[in-house]
Each structure stands twice: as structure tokens, then as C-alpha cells.
N, C-alpha and C positions, 0 to 999 in steps of 0.2 A: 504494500500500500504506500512507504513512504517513497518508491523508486515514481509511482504515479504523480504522486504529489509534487513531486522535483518536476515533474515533467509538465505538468499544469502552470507549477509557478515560471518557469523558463520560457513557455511559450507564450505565458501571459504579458511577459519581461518584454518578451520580442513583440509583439503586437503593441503595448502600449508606447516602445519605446522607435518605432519604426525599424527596426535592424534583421538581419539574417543570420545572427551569430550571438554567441554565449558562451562564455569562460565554462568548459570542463560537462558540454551540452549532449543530455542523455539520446543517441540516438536509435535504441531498440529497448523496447519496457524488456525484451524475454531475455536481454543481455545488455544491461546498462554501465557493466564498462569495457564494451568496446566504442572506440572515436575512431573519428572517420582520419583518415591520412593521407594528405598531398602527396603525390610520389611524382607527378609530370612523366607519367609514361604516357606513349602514342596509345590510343584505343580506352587506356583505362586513367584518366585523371591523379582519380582518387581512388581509395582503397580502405579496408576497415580490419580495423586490428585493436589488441589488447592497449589496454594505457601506458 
């Protein structure tokens, strides 16, 4: 419940505040610490891995 709740306030964060982005920003309730990671490869940007 408290990983939801992170997730409610963060997006509430980015809606009130106009942004796309959030310090340490839970991106899967079912595994909320992996983040997403820049890597600048051709075909795949980004990529998601452990913190």
C-alpha cells in the first residue's frame, strides 16, 4: 500500500507542478525499485534496471 501511495503523491507532484520527472520516480507498482536508464543505444534509448 505504501509503494501506491508514493506513487499517487509523485504523480500528483508532476501534475500540479507541470514536469515529467521526479527524484528516485517509482516506475512499476509490481517492482518499484527498478528506474529507468539512459544508455543512448540505436533502437533502444532507454532501458530498466535495478537502482
Amino acid at each position: 500500500m505504501e509503494t501506491i501511495r508514493k506513487i499517487y503523491e509523485q504523480q500528483k507532484y508532476m501534475y500540479d507542478n507541470h514536469t515529467h520527472s521526479v527524484e528516485d520516480r517509482i516506475v512499476s507498482v509490481s517492482q518499484p525499485f527498478v528506474r529507468p536508464i539512459v544508455r543512448g543505444k540505436a533502437g533502444k534509448p532507454v532501458e530498466f534496471g535495478m537502482k
